[in-house]
N, C-alpha and C positions, 0 to 999 in steps of 0.2 A: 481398728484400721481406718487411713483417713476415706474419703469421698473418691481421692484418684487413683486408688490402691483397690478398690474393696473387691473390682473386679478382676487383677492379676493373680494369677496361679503360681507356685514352685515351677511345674512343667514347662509354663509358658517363658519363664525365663531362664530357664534351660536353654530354651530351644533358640533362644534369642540372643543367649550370651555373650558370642561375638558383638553381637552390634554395641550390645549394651555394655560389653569394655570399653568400646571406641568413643562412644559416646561420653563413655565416663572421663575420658578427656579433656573435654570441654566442658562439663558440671560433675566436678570430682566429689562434690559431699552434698547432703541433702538441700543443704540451703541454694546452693547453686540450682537446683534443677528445681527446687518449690517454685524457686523467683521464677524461672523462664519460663512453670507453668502458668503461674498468675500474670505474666508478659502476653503469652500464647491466648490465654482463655479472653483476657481483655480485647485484644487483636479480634478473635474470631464476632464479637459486638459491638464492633464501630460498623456503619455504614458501607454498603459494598460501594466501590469507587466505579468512576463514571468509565464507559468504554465509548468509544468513538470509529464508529464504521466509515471509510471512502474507501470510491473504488473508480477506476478506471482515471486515472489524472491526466496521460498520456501529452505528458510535460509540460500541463499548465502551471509550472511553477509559483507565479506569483499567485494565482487561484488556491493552490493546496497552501500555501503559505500564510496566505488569509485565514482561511478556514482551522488553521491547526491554530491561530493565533488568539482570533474569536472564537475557540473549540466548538463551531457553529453555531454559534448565537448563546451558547452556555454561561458565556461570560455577560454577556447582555443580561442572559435573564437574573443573573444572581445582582447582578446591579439595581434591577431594576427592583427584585426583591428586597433590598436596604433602603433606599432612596425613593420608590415612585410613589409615593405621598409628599415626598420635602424638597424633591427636585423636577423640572419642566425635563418634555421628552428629549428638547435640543441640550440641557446640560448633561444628561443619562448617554445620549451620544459620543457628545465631547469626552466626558471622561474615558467611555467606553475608545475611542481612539486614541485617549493617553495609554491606556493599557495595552491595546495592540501592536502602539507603532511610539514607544516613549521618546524615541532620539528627535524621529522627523517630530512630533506634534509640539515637542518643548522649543525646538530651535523657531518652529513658526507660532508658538506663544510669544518666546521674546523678542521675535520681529516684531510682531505686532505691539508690544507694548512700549516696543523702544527704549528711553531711557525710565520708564518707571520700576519702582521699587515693587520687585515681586514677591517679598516676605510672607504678605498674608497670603498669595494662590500657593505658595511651597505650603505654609501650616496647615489648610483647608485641606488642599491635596495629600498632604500624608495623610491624616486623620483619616480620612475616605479609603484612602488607598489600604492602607491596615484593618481596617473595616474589612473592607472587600476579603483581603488577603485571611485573614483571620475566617472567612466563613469559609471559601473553597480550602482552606488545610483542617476544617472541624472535622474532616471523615478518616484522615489519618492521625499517627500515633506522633510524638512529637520528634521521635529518631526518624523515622521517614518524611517530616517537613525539615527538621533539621539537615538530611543529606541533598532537598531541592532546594537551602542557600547557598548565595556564593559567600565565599570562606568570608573575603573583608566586610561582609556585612552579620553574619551568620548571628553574631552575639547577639545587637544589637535588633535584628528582625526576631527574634525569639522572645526577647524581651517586651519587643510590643506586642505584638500575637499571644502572649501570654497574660498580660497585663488590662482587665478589665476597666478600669480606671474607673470602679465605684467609689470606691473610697477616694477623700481627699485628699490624702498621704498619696496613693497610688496611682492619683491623676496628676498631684503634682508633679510626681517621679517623670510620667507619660508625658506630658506637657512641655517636662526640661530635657525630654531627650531628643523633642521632635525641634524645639528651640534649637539646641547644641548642634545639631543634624544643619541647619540651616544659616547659621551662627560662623559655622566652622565649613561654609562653602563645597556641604556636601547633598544638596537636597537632590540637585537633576541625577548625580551617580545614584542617589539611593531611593529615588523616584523611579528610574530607571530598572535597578534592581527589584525592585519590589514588583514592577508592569510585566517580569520576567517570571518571576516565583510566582503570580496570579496566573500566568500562561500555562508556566510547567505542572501546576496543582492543578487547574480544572478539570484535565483529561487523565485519565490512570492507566488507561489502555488505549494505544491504538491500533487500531487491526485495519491492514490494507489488501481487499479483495482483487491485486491484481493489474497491472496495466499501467506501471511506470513511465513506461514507454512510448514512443512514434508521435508523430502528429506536432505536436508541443513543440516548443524551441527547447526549455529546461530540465530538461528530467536530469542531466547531469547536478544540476542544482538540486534536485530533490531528492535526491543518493546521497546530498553531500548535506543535508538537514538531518537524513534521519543516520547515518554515519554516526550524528552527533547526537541523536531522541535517546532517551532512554527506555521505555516500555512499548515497543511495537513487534506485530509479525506481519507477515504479508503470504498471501497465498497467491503464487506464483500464476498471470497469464501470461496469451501466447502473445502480446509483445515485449513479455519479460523474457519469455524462454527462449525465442528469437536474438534477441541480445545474447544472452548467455551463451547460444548458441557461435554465436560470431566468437565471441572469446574464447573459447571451445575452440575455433580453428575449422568450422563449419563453412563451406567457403558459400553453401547456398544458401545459409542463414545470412551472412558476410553480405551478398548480393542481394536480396531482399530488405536487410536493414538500408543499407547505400538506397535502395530504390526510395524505400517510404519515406526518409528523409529528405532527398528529392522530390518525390513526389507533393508533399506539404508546403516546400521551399524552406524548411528547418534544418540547417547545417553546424547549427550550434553543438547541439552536444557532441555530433561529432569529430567538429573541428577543433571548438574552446573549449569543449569538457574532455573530450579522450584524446586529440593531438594526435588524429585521422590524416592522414594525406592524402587529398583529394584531386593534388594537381596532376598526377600520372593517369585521371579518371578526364580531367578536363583537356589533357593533351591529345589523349588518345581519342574522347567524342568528338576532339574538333578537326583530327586527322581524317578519322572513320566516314561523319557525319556532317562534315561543312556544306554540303548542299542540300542538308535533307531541313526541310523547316518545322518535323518534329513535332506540328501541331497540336497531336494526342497526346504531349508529355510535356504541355505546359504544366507548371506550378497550380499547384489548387489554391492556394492564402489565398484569401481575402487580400481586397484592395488596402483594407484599413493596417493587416498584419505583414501585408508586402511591402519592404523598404529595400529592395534589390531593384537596379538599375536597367531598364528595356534588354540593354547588351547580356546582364546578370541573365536575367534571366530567359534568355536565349540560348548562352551557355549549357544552363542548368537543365533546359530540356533536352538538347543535345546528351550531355553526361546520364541523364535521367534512363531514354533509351536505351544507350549503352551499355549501361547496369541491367537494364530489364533483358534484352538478348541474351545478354552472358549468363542471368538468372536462369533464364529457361532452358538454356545449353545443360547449364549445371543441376537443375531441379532433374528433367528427363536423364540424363548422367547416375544421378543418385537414384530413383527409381529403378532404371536398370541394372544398379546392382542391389534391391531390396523387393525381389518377386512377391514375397511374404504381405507386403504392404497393398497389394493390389489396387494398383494406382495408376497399370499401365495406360489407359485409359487419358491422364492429365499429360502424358508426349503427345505434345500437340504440332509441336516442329516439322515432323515429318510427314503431318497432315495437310500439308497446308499446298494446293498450288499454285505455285508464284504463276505461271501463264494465264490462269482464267482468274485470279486474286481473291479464291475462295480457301476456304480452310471447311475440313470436315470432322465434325466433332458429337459425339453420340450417333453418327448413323446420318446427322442431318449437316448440310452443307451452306456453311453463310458468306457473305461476300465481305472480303476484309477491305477496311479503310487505310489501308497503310500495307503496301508491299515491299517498301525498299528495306532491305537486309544482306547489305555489301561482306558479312562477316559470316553468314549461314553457306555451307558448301551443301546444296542438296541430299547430295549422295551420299552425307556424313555429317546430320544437322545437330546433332548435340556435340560436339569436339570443337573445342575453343581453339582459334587461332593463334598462329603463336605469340600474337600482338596480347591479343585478351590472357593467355595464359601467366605473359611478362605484366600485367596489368592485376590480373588476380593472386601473381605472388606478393608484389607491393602491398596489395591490401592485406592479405593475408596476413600479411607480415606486422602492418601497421596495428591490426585488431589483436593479435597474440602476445604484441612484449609494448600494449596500454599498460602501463600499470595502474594508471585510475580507473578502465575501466575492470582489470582485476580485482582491483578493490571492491570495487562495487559490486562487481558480482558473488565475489566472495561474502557482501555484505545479506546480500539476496540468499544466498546460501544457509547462511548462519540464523536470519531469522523469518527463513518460507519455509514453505514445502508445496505440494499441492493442494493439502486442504485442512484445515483446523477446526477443534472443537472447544470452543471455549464457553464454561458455562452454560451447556447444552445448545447452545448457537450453534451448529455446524455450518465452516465458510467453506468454500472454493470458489474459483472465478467465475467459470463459464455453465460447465456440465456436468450431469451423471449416465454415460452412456446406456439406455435402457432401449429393451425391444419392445414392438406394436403394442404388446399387454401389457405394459407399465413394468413388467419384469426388469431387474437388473442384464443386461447383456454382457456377453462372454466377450474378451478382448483379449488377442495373442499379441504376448511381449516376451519376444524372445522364444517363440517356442511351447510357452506357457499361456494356457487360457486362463484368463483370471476375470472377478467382476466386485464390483464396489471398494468398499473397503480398499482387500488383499491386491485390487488391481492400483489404486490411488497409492496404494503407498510402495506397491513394486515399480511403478512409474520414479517415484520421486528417491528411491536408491539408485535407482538405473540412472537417471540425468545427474545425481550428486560423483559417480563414478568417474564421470570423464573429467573433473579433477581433483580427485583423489590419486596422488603419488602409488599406492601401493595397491592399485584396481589392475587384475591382469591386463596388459595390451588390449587384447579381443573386446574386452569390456566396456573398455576405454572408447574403444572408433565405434563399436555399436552404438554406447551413447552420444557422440558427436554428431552422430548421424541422426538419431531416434531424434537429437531434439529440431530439425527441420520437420518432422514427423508433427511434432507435436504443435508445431506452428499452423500446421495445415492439412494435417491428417484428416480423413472420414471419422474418424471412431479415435479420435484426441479429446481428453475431456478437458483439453483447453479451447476447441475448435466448436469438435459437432456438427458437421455439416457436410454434406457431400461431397462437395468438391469448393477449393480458392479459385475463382476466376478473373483472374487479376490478365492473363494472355486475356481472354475475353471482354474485358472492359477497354485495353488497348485498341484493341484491333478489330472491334464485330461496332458495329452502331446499334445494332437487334437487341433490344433490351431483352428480350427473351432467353438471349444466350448467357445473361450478365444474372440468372437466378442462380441462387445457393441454398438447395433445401437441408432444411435445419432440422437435425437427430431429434428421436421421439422424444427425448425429455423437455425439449421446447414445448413442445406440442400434450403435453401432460402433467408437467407440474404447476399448472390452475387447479389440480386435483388433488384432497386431502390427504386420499388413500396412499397416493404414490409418493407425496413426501413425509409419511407416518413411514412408510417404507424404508424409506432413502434413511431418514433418523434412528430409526431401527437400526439398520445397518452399520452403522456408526455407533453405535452404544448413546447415540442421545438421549436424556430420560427426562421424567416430568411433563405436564401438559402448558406449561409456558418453554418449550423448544422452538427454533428455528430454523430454518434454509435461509440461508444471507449469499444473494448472487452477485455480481457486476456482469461484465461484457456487452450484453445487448440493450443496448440504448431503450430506457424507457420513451416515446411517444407519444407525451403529454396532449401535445395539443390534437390528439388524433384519438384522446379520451382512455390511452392506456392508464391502469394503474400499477404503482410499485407493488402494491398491496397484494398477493393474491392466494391462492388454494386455505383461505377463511383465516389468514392471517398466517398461516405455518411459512409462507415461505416471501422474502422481500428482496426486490430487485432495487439496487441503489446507483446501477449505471442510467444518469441522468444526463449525461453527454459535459463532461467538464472540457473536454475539447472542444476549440472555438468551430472546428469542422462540422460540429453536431449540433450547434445549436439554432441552425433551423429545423433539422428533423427533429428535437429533442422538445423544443418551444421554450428551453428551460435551460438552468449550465450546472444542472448536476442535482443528484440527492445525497444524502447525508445520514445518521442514524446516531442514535445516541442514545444508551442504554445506562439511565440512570439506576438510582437505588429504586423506584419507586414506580417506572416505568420504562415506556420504548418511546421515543419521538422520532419520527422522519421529518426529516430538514430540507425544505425547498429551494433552492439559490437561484436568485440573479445572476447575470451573465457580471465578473469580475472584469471593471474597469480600471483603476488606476491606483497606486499608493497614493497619489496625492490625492485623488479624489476620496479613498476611506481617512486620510487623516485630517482633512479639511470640515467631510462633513459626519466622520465617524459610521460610514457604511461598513455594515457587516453582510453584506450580498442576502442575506437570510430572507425570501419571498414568504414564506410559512411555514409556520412547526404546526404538525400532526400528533396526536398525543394516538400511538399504534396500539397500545397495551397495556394496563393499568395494573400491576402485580394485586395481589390479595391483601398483602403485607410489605412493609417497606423491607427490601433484601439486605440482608446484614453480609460481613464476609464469611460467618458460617455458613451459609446458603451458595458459597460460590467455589469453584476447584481450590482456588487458594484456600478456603475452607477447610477443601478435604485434605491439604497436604497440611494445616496447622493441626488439625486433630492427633493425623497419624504421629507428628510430631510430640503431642500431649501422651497420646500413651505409649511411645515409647518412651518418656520421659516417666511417666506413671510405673512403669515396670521396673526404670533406673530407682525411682525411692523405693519402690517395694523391694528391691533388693538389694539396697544399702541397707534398711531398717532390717530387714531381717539378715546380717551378714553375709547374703550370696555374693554381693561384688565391696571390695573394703572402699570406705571412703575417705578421700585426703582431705582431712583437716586441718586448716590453714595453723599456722605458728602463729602465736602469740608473741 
C-alpha cells in the first residue's frame, strides 16, 4: 500500500462515500488524484505568504493607498535585499518609487530627460524589475503568480521569472525578449505591469481591523480599491457599523454619520462617493439658524486640509447643528423605544433648562454654552418638527436607494464580520466586553445573555439580518436599530464605554463632563492571563497566538506602547487620521506578518503623491522586529494548511478506493 493510502480503512470510506463520488468528479481515476496529491503536498512547502495588518484608516485614502502600495516598506526591504551592496540609498528609493507609482514617476523620467534616448534606463529597468518580481512570486506556486498577470503580458512575464539566464543560450533568450519588449514600444506598458504584479505579490493577505470610515475625505475611495483587492477581510468598527447603519435606513445612524462628516469638514464621500443630497440640509440650517453664529460647530480640519471658503464654512456649521439637534431628538426617540438597552440615562433633551442655561446630567448640573434651540418644543423635546421630519425623509431617502453605497456595504458584509481568526491571530476592532475579574461578561441580545465567542458571532447574524430579503420583519427593524447600539452602546464591543458624549462636548465647556470611561478590557488586557483567556475562548492555539486591536489610538509621544500583556496582545491604531496626529505623535502602525516573523511598522504623517514619487518616500519611520518564529513558517503551519491536508486525505481515501474497486475509475479513451 502506498505512503497516502496506508492509513485509510474499508470502514472509513464507507462512511465517506458520498463525498468521495463527488469528488470523483473531478479526479476520475488514479492518476488524476496522485497528481493533485503531489500539487497539494508541494503547496503545503512553499513559504507561508506575507499578511499585512491596518487598522483604523478613517478615509485617509491616499495614506492607506501608500501603504498597500509599498506593502509598508515590504517592498523596500526586498529591494534593498538584491541591491544594497550595488546600489546608493537614493537609486534603492527611486526605483522603489518606480514600483509604487509606475505612470507618474516614468511621465516625470521622460520630462526630465527630454529628448534623450531612454533605451538603456528601459534595459537596466527591466532586468531590476524582474529581479525584484521573481523574488516576491518565489513563495508562490506558478498558477497562482500566473492568475496575478495581466492577460496581455502573462506569457511573456512568466517567461522571465522563470528564466534564470545562467546559461548562455538562456540569457540570450532573456536578453532578446527584454530587447524586443523595448524594440517594439512596449517597455513603460510593461514596466508598468510588472510595478503592478510586484504590488499585488508582496502582500497575501490583508486584514483590516476596522474603521473605514469618518474623519477622512476618501473612504468611498477605499471601498472602491478594495471592491477591486483580492485577498482581504475586515473586522467590522463602529464607524463602519454606523455607515451600514445609515444604509440600513437607521435614521439615527443617518444623523450621526451627516454630523461627523460635518463635523471634520469632509463632505466627500458623501456627496462624490454616494450622491448624498445635502442641500435640503443647507436650506433648512439656514432657515432654522441664520442668526445663530454656531460657534460650537465650526469645522475641526486643519487650516492646511481646509479648502472651504469663510461663507463654506459658515454654512457648514449652521447645517452641522442642525443635524446634531435632530440626532438627539432621534437618539432619545430610539432609546425610548429600547428600555432593554438601559440608556435612559443619555435623554438629555429634556434635562436641560433653557431659563437658567443649565442641563443636568448624572445627578450633577453644568452650565451650557449654547442655549438657542428654535426647533426643541420643551414640553415634547425629542419629536422632530415637521420641517426636520420633511428633511429627515430626504435624507432617508437619499441613504436607502445609494446604490454605491449598497455596494459598499454589501462589500463590508461579504468580507467582515466582528471578529477573525486567522492563523491563531485573533482580530476584532475595539473590545471583549469583560467584568472587574477579567471574567468574560454576560451581554443581552435580544433576550439572550450571551458572552465571548457565542456573543461575537450572535451580534454579527443579527446586524447581517437587516439585509437579508428572507430575515422575518421583527428581525429586520431589531437590527436596524441594534446597529446605532453598536455605534455607542455601554456593552458594544465596538464601543466599550459608558456613555458617547458627543451633547456634552457641544454644549458643557467642563471638561469633566466630556469623560468616557472605558469598559474593563481597556483596563486589563496589559495582562497575560486575561488574553490567554480571551484566546482560549476563541479556539486560538499555540504559544505564538495573538490579540490584534485598532480603535484607541496608541499615544506615542506620551511613551504608550503598541506592544503589550508580553507580547500576546498589539494595538496598531496609531492615529492614520490627520485628526490624530497630534495626540498620536505618529500617522499610524502597521504589522506584517512574514514567514519568519512579526514586524510593527511605524509611519510618517503621508504628504503628497508627488512628494513619494520625486523622492520615493514610503512614510515608513521604523520597523520593529515583534517576534522571531523558531522556524521559518511554511503554509503547512497555516489554516490554509489545515484546509490542504484535509484536502490530501480525502483525496488519499479517493486512491484507496479506486485501487481496491470501492469507487470505479474513468479511464480516459485512447
Amino acid at each position: 500500500m502506498t505512503l497516502h493510502t496506508q492509513n485509510v480503512t474499508p470502514a472509513q470510506v464507507e462512511a465517506d462515500r458520498r463525498v468521495l463520488e463527488l469528488l470523483a468528479q473531478t479526479f476520475p481515476n488514479v492518476s488524476a488524484a496522485s497528481t493533485e496529491i503531489i500539487n497539494l503536498e508541494a503547496i503545503l512547502n512553499l513559504p507561508k505568504g506575507t499578511e499585512h495588518f491596518v487598522a483604523d484608516l478613517h478615509g485617509e485614502h491616499e495614506a492607506f493607498l501608500h501603504i498597500l502600495k509599498n506593502a509598508s516598506g515590504n517592498i523596500k526591504r526586498k529591494v534593498t535585499d538584491l541591491y544594497g551592496t550595488t546600489m546608493l540609498d537614493s537609486q534603492i528609493r527611486q526605483l522603489c518609487a518606480l514600483i509604487y507609482y509606475p505612470e507618474q514617476k516614468l511621465q516625470a523620467i521622460k520630462a526630465e530627460s527630454g529628448d534623450s534616448d531612454l533605451t538603456d534606463f528601459y534595459t537596466i529597468t527591466l532586468h531590476k524589475l524582474v529581479t525584484v518580481c521573481r523574488s516576491v512570486s518565489s513563495k508562490y506556486t506558478r498558477s497562482k503568480v500566473r492568475k496575478a498577470l495581466p492577460k496581455e503580458y502573462s506569457y511573456i512575464i512568466e517567461e522571465l521569472l522563470h528564466e534564470s539566464g545562467g546559461e548562455y543560450d538562456k540569457q540570450a533568450y532573456f536578453n532578446r525578449i527584454i530587447e524586443t519588449i523595448i524594440s517594439t514600444g512596449q517597455a513603460e506598458p510593461f514596466i508598468i505591469a510588472l510595478c503592478n504584479v510586484i504590488q499585488k505579490l508582496s502582500i497575501d493577505q490583508l486584514h483590516i481591523l476596522g474603521d473605514i470610515y469618518d474623519r477622512g475625505p476618501g473612504a468611498h475611495i477605499i471601498m472602491d480599491t478594495l471592491c477591486n483587492y483580492d485577498n482581504w477581510d475586515i473586522q467590522w468598527g463602529n464607524h463602519d457599523i454606523v455607515w451600514m447603519g445609515a444604509a440600513a435606513g437607521n435614521d439615527a445612524c443617518i444623523a450621526n454619520v451627516v454630523r461627523v462628516s460635518l463635523r471634520y469638514g469632509n463632505l466627500a464621500t458623501l456627496e462624490d462617493g454616494y450622491g448624498i443630497n445635502l442641500m435640503p440640509l443647507a436650506t433648512f440650517a439656514l432657515e432654522t439658524y441664520d442668526n445663530d453664529p454656531c460657534e460650537e460647530f465650526m469645522t475641526r480640519a486643519s487650516d492646511d486640509e481646509n479648502t472651504h471658503t469663510p461663507k463654506t464654512i459658515r454654512l457648514m456649521a449652521k447645517m452641522h447643528k442642525a443635524i446634531a439637534v435632530i440626532q438627539f431628538k432621534l437618539e432619545g426617540a430610539l432609546i425610548a423605544q429600547h428600555p432593554e438597552w438601559h440608556l435612559d440615562e443619555r435623554r438629555l433633551l429634556h434635562r436641560m433648562d433653557r431659563e437658567s442655561g443649565t442641563v443636568t446630567i448624572d445627578g450633577k448640573t453644568y452650565t451650557m454654552c449654547d442655549t438657542s434651540f428654535p426647533t426643541i418644543n420643551p414640553a415634547d423635546p425629542y419629536t422632530l418638527t415637521p420641517e426636520e421630519r420633511h428633511l429627515m425623509h430626504k435624507l432617508h431617502h437619499s441613504f436607502t436607494v445609494s446604490s454605491a453605497l449598497r455596494r459598499d456595504v454589501d462589500t463590508l458584509l461579504a468580507h467582515g464580520c466582528m471578529y477573525g481568526l486567522y492563523n491563531n491571530n485573533l482580530l476584532f476592532h475595539a473590545s471583549m466586553p469583560l467584568n472587574a475579574d477579567g471574567s468574560l461578561k454576560e451581554v443581552e441580545v435580544r433576550g439572550k445573555k450571551l458572552k465571548g465567542k457565542e456573543l461575537m458571532t450572535e451580534i454579527g447574524m443579527l446586524l447581517r439580518s437587516a439585509f437579508n430579503d428572507d430575515a422575518p420583519q421583527a428581525d429586520k427593524d431589531y437590527a436596524r436599530d441594534y446597529y446605532w447600539y453598536m455605534w455607542c452602546g455601554p456593552d458594544s464591543p465596538l464601543y466599550d464605554k459608558d456613555k458617547m458624549t458627543t451633547f456634552e462636548r457641544y454644549f458643557i465647556k467642563d471638561p469633566e463632563a466630556h469623560k468616557e470611561e472605558k469598559g474593563w478590557y481597556y483596563k486589563l488586557r496589559d495582562r497575560e492571563d486575561v488574553c490567554d483567556m480571551i484566546l482560549d475562548e476563541f479556539g486560538a492555539e499555540g504559544s505564538d497566538r495573538h490579540i490584534i486591536n485598532g480603535h484607541v489610538p496608541v499615544r506615542t509621544g506620551k511613551g504608550e506602547s503598541p506592544i503589550r500583556a508580553g507580547g500576546r496582545l498589539m494595538v496598531i491604531d496609531g492615529g492614520f487620521a490627520k485628526a490624530y496626529h497630534k495626540t498620536t505623535g505618529i500617522a499610524g502602525y502597521t504589522l506584517i506578518y512574514h514567514s519568519s516573523n512579526f514586524e510593527l511598522v511605524e509611519h510618517e504623517p503621508f504628504t503628497s503623491v508627488e512628494e513619494a514619487v520625486a523622492n520615493g518616500t514610503d512614510i515608513v519611520r521604523s520597523n520593529k522586529m515583534v517576534e522571531q518564529t523558531a522556524r521559518r513558517k511554511c503554509v503547512r503551519d497555516t489554516d490554509k494548511g489545515k484546509i490542504l491536508q484535509s484536502q490530501i486525505d480525502e483525496l488519499s481515501e479517493l486512491l484507496y478506493a479506486f485501487r481496491h474497486g470501492m469507487i470505479k475509475e474513468s479511464v480516459p479513451k485512447k
